[in-house]
VODOGU-982800 format. One record per residue (C-alpha): x, y, z; residue in three letters. Coordinates in nm, 3 decimals, always signed. Example, Ala and Ser with C-alpha at 12.3 -4.5 7.8 and 13.67 -1.06 7.14 Angstrom:
! residues 2
atom px: +1.230	py: -0.450	pz: +0.780	residu: ALA
atom px: +1.367	py: -0.106	pz: +0.714	residu: SER
END
This chain:
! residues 272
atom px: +8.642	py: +7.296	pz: -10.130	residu: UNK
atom px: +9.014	py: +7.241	pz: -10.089	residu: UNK
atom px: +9.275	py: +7.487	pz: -10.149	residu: UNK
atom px: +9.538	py: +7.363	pz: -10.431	residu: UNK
atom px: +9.851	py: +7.531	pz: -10.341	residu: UNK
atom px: +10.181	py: +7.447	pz: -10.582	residu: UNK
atom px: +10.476	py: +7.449	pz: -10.357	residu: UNK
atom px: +10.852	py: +7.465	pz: -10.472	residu: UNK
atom px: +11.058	py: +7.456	pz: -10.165	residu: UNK
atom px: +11.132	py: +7.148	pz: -9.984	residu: UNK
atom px: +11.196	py: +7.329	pz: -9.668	residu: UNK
atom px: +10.837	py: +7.487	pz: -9.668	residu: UNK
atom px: +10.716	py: +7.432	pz: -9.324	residu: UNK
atom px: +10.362	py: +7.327	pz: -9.434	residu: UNK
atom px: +10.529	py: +7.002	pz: -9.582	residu: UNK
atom px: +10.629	py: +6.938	pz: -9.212	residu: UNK
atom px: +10.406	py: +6.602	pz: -9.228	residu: UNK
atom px: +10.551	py: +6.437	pz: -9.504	residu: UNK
atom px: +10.920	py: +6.498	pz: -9.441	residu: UNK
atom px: +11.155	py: +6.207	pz: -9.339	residu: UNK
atom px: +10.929	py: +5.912	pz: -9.453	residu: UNK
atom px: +11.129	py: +5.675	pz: -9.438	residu: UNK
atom px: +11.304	py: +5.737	pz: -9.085	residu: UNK
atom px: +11.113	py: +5.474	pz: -8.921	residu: UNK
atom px: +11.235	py: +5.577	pz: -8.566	residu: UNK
atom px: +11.156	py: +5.940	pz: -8.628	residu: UNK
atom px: +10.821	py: +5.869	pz: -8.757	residu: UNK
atom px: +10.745	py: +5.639	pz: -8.489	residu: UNK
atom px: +10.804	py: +5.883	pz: -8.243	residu: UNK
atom px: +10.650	py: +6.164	pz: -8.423	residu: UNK
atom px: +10.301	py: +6.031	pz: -8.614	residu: UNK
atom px: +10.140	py: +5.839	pz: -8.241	residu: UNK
atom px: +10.275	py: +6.195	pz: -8.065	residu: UNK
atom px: +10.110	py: +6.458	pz: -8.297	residu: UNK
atom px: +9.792	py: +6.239	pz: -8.379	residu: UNK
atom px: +9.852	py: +6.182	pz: -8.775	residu: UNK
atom px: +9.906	py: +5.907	pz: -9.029	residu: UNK
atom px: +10.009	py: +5.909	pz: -9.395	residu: UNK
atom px: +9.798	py: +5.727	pz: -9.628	residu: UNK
atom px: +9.966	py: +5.643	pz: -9.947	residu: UNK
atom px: +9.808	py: +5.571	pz: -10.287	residu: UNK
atom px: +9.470	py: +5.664	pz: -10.453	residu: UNK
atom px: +9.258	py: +5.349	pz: -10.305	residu: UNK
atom px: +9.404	py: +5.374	pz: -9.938	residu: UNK
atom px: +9.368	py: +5.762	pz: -9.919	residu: UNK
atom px: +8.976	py: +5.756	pz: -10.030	residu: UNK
atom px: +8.943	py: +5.433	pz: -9.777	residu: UNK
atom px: +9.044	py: +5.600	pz: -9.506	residu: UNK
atom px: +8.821	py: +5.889	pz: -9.587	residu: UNK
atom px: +8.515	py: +5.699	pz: -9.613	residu: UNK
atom px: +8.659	py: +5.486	pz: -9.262	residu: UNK
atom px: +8.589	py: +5.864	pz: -9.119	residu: UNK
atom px: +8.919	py: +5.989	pz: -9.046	residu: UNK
atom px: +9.019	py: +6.361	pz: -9.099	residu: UNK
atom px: +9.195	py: +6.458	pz: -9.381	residu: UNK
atom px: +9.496	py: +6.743	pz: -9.219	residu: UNK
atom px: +9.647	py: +6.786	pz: -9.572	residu: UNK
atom px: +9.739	py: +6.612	pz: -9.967	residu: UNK
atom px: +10.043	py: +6.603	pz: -10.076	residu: UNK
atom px: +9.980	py: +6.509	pz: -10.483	residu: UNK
atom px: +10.225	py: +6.558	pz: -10.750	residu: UNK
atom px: +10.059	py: +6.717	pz: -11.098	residu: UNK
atom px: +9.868	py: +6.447	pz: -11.271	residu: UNK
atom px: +9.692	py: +6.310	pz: -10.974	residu: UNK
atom px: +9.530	py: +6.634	pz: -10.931	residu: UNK
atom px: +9.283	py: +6.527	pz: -11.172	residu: UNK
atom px: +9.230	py: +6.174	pz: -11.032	residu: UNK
atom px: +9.185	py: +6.304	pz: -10.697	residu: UNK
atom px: +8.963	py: +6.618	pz: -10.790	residu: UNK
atom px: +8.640	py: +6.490	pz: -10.623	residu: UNK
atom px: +8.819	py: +6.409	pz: -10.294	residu: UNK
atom px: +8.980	py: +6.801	pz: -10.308	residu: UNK
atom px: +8.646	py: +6.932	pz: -10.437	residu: UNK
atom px: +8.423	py: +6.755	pz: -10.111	residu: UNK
atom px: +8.679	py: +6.852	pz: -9.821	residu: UNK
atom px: +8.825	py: +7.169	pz: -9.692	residu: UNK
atom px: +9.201	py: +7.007	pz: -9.584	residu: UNK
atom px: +9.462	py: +7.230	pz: -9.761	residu: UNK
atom px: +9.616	py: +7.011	pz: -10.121	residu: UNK
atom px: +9.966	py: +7.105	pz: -10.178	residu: UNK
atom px: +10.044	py: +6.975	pz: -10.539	residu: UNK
atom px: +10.487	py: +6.929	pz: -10.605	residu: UNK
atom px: +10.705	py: +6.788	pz: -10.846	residu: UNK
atom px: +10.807	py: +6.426	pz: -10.805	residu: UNK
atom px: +11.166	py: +6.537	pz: -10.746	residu: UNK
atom px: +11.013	py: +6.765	pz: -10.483	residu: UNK
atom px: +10.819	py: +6.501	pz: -10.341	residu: UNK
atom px: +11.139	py: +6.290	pz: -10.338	residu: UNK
atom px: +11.376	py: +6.507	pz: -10.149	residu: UNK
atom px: +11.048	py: +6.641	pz: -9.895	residu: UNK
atom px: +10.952	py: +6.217	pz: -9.829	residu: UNK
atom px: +11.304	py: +6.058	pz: -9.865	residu: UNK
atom px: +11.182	py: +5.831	pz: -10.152	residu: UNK
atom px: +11.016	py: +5.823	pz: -10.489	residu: UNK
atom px: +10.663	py: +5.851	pz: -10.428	residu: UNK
atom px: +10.561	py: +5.574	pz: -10.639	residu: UNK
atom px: +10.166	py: +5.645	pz: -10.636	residu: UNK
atom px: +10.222	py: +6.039	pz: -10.633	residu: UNK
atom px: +9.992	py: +6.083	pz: -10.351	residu: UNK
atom px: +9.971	py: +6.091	pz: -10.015	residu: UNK
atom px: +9.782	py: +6.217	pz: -9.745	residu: UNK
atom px: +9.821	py: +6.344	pz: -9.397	residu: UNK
atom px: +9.521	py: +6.197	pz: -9.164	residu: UNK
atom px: +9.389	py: +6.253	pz: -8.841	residu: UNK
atom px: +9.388	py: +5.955	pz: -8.583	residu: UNK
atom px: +9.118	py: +5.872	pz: -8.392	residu: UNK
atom px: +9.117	py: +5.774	pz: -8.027	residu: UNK
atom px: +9.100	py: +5.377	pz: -8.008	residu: UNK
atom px: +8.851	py: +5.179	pz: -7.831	residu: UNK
atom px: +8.929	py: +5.003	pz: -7.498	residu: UNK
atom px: +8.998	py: +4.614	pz: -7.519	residu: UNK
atom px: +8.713	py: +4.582	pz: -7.311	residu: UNK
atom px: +8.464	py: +4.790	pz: -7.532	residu: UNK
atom px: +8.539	py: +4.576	pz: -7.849	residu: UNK
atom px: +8.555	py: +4.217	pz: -7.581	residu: UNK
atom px: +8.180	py: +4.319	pz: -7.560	residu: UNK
atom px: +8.070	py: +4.313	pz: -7.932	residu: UNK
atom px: +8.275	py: +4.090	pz: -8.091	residu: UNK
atom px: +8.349	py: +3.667	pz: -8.121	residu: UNK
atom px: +8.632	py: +3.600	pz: -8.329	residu: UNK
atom px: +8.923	py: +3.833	pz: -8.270	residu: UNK
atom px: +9.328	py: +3.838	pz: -8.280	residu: UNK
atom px: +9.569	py: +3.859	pz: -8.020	residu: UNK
atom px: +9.904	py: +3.980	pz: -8.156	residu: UNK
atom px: +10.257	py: +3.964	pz: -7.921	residu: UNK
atom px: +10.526	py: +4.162	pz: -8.033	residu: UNK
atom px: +10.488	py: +4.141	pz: -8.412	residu: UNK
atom px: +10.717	py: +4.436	pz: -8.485	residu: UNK
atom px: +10.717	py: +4.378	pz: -8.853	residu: UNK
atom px: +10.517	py: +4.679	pz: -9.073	residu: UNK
atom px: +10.417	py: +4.441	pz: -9.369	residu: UNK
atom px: +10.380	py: +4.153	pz: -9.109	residu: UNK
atom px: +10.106	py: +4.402	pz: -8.941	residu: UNK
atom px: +9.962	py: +4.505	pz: -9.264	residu: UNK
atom px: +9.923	py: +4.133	pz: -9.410	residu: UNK
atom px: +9.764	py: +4.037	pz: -9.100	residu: UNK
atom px: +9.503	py: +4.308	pz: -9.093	residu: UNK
atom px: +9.455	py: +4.200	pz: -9.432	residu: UNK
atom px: +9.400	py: +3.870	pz: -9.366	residu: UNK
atom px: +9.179	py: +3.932	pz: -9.075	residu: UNK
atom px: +8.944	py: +4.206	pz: -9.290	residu: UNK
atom px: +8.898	py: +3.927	pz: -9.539	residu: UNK
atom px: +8.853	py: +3.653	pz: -9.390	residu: UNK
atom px: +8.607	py: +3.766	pz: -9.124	residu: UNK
atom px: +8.795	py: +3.822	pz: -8.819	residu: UNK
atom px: +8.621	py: +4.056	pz: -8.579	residu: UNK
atom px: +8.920	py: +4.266	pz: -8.414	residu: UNK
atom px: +9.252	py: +4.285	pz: -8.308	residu: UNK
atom px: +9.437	py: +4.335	pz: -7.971	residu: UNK
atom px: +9.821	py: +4.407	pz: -7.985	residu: UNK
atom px: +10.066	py: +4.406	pz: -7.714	residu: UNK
atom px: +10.229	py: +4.714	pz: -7.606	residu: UNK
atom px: +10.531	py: +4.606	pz: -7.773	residu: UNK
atom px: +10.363	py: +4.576	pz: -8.129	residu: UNK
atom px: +10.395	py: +4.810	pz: -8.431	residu: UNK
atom px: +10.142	py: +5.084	pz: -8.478	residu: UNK
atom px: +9.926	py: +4.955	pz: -8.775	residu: UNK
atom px: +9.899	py: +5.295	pz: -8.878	residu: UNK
atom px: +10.236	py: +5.305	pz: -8.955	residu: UNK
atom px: +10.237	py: +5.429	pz: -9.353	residu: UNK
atom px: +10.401	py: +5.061	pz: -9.450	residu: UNK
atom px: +10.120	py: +4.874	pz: -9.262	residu: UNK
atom px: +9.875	py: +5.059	pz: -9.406	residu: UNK
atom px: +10.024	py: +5.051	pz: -9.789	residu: UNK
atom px: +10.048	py: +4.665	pz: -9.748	residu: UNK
atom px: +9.712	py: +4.622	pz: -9.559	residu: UNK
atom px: +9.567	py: +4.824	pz: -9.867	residu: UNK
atom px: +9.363	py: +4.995	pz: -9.603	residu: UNK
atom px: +9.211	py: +4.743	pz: -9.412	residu: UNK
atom px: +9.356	py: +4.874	pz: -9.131	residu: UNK
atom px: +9.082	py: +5.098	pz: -9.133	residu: UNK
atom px: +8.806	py: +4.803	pz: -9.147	residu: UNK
atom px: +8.910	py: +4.610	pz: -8.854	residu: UNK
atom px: +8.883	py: +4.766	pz: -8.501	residu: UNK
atom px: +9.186	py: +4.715	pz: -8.289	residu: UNK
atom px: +9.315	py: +4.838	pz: -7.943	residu: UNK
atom px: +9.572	py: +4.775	pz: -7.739	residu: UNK
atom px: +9.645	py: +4.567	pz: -7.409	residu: UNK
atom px: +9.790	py: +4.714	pz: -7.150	residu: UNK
atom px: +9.960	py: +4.453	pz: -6.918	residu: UNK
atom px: +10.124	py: +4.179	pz: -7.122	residu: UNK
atom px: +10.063	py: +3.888	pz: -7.065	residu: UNK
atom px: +9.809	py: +3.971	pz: -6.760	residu: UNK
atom px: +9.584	py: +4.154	pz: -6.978	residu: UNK
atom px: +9.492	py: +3.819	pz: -7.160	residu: UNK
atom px: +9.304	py: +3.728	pz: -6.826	residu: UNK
atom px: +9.063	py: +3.977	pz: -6.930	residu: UNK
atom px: +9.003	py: +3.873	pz: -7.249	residu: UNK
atom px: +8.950	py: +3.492	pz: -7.087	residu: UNK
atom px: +8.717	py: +3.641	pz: -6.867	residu: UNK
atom px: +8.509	py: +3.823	pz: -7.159	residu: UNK
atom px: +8.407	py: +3.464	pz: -7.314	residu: UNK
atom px: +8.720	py: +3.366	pz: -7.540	residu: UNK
atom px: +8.873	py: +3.081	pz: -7.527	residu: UNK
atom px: +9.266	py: +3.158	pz: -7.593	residu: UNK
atom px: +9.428	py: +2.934	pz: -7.878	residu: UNK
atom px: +9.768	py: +2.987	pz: -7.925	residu: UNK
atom px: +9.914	py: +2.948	pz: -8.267	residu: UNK
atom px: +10.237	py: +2.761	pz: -8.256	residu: UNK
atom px: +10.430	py: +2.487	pz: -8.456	residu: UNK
atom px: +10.467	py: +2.286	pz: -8.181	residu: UNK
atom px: +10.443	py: +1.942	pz: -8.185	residu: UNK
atom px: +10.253	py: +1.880	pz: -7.910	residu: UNK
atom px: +10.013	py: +2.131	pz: -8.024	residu: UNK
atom px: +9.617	py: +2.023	pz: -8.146	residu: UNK
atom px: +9.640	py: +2.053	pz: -8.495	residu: UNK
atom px: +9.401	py: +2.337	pz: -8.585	residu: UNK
atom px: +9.149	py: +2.146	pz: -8.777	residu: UNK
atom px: +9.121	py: +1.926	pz: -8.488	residu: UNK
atom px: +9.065	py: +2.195	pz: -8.236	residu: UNK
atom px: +8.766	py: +2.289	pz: -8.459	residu: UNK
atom px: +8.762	py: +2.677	pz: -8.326	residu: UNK
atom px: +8.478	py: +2.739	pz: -8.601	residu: UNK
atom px: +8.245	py: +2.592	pz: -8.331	residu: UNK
atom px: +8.337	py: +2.783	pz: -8.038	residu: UNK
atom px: +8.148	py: +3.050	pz: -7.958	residu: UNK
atom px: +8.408	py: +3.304	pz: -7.860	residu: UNK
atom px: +8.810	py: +3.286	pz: -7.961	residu: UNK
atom px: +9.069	py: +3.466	pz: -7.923	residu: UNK
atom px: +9.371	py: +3.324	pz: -8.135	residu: UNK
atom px: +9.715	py: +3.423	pz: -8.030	residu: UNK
atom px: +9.973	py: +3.502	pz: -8.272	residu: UNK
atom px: +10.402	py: +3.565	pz: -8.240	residu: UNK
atom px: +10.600	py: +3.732	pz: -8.389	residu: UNK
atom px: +10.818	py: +3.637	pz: -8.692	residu: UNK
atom px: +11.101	py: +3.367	pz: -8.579	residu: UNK
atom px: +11.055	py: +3.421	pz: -8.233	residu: UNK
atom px: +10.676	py: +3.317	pz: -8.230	residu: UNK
atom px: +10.509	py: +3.321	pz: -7.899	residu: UNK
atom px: +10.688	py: +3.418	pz: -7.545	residu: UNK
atom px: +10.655	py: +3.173	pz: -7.278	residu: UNK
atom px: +10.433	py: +3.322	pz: -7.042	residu: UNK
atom px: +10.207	py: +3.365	pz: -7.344	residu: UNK
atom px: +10.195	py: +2.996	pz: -7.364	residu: UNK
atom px: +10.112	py: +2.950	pz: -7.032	residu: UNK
atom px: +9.853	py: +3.235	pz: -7.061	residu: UNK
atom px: +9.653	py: +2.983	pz: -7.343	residu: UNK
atom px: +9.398	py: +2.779	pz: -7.290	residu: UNK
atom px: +9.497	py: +2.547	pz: -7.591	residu: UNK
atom px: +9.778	py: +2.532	pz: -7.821	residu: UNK
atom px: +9.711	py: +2.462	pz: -8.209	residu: UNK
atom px: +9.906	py: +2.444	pz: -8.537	residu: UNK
atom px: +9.863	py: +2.400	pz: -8.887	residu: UNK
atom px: +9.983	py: +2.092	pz: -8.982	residu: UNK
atom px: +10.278	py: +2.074	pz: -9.236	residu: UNK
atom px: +10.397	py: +1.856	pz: -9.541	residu: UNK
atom px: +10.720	py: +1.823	pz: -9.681	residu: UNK
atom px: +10.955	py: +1.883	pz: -9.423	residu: UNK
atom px: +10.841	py: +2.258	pz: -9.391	residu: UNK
atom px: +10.848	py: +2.362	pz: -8.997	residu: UNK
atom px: +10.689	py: +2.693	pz: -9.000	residu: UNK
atom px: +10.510	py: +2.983	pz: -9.230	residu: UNK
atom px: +10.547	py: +3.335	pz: -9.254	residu: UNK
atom px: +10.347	py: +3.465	pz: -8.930	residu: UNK
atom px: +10.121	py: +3.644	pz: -9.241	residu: UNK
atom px: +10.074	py: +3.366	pz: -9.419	residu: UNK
atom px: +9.996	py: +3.106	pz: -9.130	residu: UNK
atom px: +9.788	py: +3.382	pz: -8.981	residu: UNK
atom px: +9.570	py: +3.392	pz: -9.339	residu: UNK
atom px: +9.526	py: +3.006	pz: -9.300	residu: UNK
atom px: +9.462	py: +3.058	pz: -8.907	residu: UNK
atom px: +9.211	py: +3.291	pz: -8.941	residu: UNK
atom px: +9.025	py: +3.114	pz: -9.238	residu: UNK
atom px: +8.960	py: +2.779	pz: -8.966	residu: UNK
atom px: +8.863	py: +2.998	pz: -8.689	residu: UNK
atom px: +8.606	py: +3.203	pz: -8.876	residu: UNK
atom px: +8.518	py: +2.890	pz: -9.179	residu: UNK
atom px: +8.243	py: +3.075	pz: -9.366	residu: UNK
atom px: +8.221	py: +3.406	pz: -9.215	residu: UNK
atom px: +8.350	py: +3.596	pz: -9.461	residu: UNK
atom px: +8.110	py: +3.498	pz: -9.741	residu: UNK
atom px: +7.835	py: +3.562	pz: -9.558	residu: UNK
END
């Protein structure tokens, strides 16, 4: 059972993982470096329990004490219940959900270890965008996408913002990260995908077209937002494809046209 320990100074140093939330540089830097994550909100805090991940601490302010008393009852991670004003001044915002909690990370997978067990996954290139990340892991838990390999040069999903807008799927969808960009996507060529590139342009194979649903392995390639794909990406594809477009409209939100992506390459999967 969990200790439930009121605190009343901001400056306590067992706070230490909660403070600065919303310095996106700092916790960048810090969250990959000391192995943690925060997971905000009632649902994403118990789904990343149940994903397996260590609790290190809960930060919860008065009346979620109750709401979260069979989480605090079953582990032994220290629950440090504040004020919201505390909260507020420890995080840098109002904590809207009035909980949070400090979790372990695990060690990811190699590309090549989830290459080997999977046949529908997502290739992302420099989508720096938190919600962007989070929508897309979303979209790719719910629709029936298998896994997802970033770039180097792609946010950390478990960035609190990805995971808040992912509501925790995040924690459903295995990911890892590629190396060498764009040389790594030889690998994943030579594992059995074919590489689709996701683009608006017009000499692209519309996606319906393409008909990835009957391929046995794909890897589709996504951009990030404005920018879309680099060049040597491109090249790196063995086909591009786009969703075609009505009204004038040149382009979606990378989340959105990933949603509508993902839904042609895996048609079905997720309802089975």
């Amino acid at each position: 059972m969990a200790d439930l320990i009121t605190i009343t100074d901001p400056d306590d140093p067992r706070l230490r993982d909660y403070t600065g939330l919303t310095d996106v540089e700092l916790r960048r830097r810090r969250e990959p470096a000391e192995g943690l994550f925060i997971a905000e909100g009632e649902k994403v805090i118990r789904r990343a329990k149940d994903a397996g991940y260590e609790m290190r601490s809960m930060l919860l302010s008065a009346k979620w004490v109750d709401v979260m008393r069979d989480v605090i009852d079953e582990l032994p991670a220290p629950v440090y219940a504040v004020s919201p004003e505390l909260a507020e001044r420890v995080t840098g915002y109002h904590v809207h959900r009035g909980a949070l909690a400090s979790m372990q990370r695990k060690p990811l997978p190699t590309a090549e270890e989830l290459l080997s067990t999977t046949r529908r996954v997502v290739v992302m290139e420099a989508v720096n965008d938190h919600t962007n990340i989070g929508a897309i892991f979303r979209s790719a838990a719910a629709l029936g996408m298998d896994a997802v390999l970033l770039s180097p040069d792609c946010a950390d999903p478990l960035y609190r913002r990805s995971v808040k807008v992912s509501m925790g799927a995040v924690f459903s969808v295995p990911y890892a990260r590629l190396e060498a960009w764009p040389k790594s996507l030889d690998s994943v060529r030579e594992a059995g995908f074919k590489l689709l590139a996701l683009t608006p342009h017009e000499k692209a194979t519309p996606i319906d077209v393409a008909a990835p649903q009957s391929l046995e392995r794909v890897a589709l390639m996504l951009g990030a937002e404005g920018d879309g794909l680099s060049t040597p990406a491109l090249v790196a594809a063995d086909e591009w494809v786009r969703i075609p477009m009505a009204h004038g409209v040149d382009s979606l939100n990378v989340g959105a046209a990933a949603a509508v992506a993902f839904y042609a390459v895996a048609q079905g999967r997720a309802a089975q």
